[in-house]
C-alpha positions in Angstrom: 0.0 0.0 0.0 1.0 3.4 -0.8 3.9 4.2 2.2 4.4 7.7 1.6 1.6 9.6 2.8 2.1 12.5 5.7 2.7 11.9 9.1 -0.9 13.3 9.8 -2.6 11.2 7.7 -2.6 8.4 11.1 -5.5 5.8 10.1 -4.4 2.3 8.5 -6.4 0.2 6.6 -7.3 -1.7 9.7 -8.9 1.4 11.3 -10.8 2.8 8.7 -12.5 -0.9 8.5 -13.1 -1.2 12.4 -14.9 2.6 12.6 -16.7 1.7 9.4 -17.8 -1.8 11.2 -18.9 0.2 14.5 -20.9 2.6 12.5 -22.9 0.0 10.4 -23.2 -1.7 14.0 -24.8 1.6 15.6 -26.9 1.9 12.3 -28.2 -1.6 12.6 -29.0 -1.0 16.4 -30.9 2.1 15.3 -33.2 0.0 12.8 -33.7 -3.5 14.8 -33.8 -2.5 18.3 -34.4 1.0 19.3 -35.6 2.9 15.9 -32.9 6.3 16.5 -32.4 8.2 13.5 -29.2 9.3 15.5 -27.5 5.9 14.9 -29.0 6.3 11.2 -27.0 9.1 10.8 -24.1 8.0 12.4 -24.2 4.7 9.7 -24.3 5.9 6.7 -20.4 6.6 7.4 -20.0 3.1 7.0 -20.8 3.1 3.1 -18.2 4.9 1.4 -15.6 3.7 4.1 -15.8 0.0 3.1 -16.4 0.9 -0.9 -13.4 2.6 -0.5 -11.3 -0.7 1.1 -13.1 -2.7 -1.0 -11.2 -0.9 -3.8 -7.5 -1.2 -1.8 -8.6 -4.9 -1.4 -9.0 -5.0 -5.5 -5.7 -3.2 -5.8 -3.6 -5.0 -3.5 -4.8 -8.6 -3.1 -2.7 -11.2 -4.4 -5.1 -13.7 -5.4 -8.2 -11.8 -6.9 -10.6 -14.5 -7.9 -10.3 -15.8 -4.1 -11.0 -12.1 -3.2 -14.6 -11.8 -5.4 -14.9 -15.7 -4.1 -14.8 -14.9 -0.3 -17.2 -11.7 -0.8 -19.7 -13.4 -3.3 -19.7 -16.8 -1.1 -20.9 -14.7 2.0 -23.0 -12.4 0.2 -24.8 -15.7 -1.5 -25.2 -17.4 2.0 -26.5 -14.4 3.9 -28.9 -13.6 0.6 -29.9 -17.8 1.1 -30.4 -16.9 5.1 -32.9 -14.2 3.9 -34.7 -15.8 2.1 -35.4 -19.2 4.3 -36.2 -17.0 7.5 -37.1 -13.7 6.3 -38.5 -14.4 2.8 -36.7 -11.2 1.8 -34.9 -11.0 -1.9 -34.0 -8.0 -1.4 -29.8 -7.9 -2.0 -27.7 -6.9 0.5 -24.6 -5.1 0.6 -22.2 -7.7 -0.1 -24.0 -8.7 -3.2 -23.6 -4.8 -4.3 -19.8 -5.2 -3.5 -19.4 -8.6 -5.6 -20.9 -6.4 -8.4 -18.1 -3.7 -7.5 -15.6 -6.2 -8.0 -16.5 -7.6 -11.0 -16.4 -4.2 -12.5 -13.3 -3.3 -11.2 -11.6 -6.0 -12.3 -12.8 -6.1 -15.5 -11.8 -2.1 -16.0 -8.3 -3.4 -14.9 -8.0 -5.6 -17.7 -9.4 -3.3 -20.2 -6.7 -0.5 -18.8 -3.8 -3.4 -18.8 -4.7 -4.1 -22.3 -4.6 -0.6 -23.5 -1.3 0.0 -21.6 0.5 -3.4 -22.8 3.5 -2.9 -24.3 2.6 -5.6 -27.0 -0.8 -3.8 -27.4 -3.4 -6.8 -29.2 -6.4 -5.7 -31.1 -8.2 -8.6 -29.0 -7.5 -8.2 -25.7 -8.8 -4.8 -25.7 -11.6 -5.4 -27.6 -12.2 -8.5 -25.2 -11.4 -6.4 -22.3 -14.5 -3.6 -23.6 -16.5 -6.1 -24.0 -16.1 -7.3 -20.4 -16.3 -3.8 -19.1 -19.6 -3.1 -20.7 -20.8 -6.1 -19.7 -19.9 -5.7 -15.9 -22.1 -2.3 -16.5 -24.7 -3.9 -18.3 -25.0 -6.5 -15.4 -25.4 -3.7 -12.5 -28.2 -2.1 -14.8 -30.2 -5.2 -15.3 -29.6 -6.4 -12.0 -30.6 -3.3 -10.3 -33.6 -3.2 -12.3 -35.1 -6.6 -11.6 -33.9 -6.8 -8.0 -33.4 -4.5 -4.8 -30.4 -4.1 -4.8 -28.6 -2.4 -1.8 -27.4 1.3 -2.8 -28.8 0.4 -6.2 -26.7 1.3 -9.2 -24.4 3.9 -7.9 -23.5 2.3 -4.8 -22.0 -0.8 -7.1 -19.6 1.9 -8.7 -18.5 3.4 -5.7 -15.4 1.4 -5.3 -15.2 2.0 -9.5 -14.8 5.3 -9.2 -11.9 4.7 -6.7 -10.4 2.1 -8.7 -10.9 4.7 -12.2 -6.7 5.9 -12.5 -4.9 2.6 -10.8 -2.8 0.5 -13.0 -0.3 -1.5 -12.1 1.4 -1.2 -16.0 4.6 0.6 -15.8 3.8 2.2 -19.3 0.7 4.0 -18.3 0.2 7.2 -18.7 1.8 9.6 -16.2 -1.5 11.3 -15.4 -2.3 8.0 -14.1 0.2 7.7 -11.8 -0.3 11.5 -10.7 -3.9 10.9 -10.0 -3.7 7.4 -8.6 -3.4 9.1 -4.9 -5.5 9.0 -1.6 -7.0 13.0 -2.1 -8.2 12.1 -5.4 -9.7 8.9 -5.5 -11.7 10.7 -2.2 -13.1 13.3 -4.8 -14.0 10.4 -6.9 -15.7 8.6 -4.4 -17.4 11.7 -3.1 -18.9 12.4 -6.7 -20.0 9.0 -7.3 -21.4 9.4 -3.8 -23.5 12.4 -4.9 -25.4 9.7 -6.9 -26.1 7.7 -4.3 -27.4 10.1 -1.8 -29.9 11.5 -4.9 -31.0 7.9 -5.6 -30.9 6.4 -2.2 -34.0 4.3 -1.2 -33.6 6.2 2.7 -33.7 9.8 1.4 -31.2 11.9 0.4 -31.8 13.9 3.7 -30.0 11.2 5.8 -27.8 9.2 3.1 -26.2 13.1 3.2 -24.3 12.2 6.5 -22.2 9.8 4.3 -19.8 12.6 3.3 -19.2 12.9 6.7 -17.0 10.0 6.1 -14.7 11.9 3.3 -12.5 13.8 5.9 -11.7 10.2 7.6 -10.8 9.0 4.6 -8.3 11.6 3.9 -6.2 10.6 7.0 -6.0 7.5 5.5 -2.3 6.6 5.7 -2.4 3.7 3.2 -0.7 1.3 5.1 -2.7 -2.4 6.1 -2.0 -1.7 10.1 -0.3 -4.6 12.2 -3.3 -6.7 12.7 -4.1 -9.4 10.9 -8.1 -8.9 10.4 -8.5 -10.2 7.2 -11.6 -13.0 7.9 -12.9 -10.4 11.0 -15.0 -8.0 8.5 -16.2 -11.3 6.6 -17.5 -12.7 9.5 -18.6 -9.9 11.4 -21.6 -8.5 9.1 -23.8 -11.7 8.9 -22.8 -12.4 12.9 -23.7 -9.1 14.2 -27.0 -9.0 12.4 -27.4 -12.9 13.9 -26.8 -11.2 17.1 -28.8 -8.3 16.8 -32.0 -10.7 15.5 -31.7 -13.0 18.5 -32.3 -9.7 20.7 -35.1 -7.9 18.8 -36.9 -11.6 19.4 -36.4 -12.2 22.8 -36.9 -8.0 23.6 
């Protein structure tokens, strides 16, 4: 991860992940047990905090099908657990953030095609062609089902993901814009879309820019604890948890 941001940018990876996972908890609170539109507001930080790492984990994993594996496998069981005990088909937020993925890597290839040294007429008209289609699947997707953060929340980590490349012959404006500050102001403009389109109103998916200035002290460095299973587990769990209480409260 990048290593040579300023001493005041202090939050790891780690960090970012862990307030994102305490907001969502407080937002989930705020819906199953106590109905506060406090904790509502306090949640929506969690959002663009996790699209954002979900792009760092696109960039920097070194296995990227077991990446989109691990998210779409939990996303498919919790969407299974919905159904069975809550007949709900609505999609939750992994499922958005498999659709993330998918797009992001197949923008990568399309950008490593055009960047190749030995540039082939194929690849980059395979690599549109998988780009379009990762579009074309969001739209139709969104259309047909509820999809968490609908359209726009599925190109949230995009947008992030818009000037990385890891080609050494890319463009030097790619390089230049491939930093923390800029992929923020991505996010943040993809994010106007989703606060105008959000299913909750745009009067309290508006807090979510609250998480922008956190992201801007990101130092992007990992941090020394190994959590990499933690935020997979921890979604479906707390909402086990917080089920169990709503039923016996």
């Amino acid at each position: 991860m990048e290593n040579k941001r300023s001493n005041f940018c202090f939050l790891s990876g780690n960090a970012l992940k862990f307030i994102a996972a305490f907001c969502m908890l407080l937002d989930h609170i705020g819906v199953m047990l106590i109905d506060n539109v406090a904790l509502r507001f306090i949640g929506r930080l969690a959002l663009p905090i996790f699209a954002y790492m979900i792009a760092e984990g696109c960039k920097y994993t070194k296995n990227r099908l077991r990446y989109f594996l691990s998210v779409f496998s939990l996303a498919a069981l919790c969407q299974i657990a919905y159904f069975v005990f809550a007949h709900d088909t609505s999609m939750c937020i992994l499922v958005t953030f498999s659709i993330s993925i998918a797009t992001v890597y197949a923008l990568d290839f399309l950008k490593n095609s055009i960047f190749a040294y030995k540039k082939s007429a194929f690849k980059i008209g395979l690599g549109v062609f998988l780009f379009v289609s990762a579009i074309a699947m969001a739209i139709v997707l969104n259309h047909f089902f509820v999809i968490e953060y609908k359209f726009w929340g599925c190109m949230l980590p995009v947008a992030v993901s818009l000037f990385h490349t890891p080609k050494e012959n890319a463009p030097a404006i790619f390089k230049t814009l491939d930093t923390v500050p800029f992929k923020v102001l991505m996010l943040g403009i993809c994010l106007v879309f989703v606060t105008l389109t959000a299913r909750l109103g745009a009067e309290i998916q508006w807090f979510s820019f609250l998480a922008l200035p956190l992201l801007l002290l990101y130092s992007g460095k990992r941090g020394k604890l190994r959590t990499k299973y933690f935020f997979y587990i921890f979604y479906p769990v707390h909402l086990l948890v917080l089920e169990g209480i709503s039923m016996i409260i």
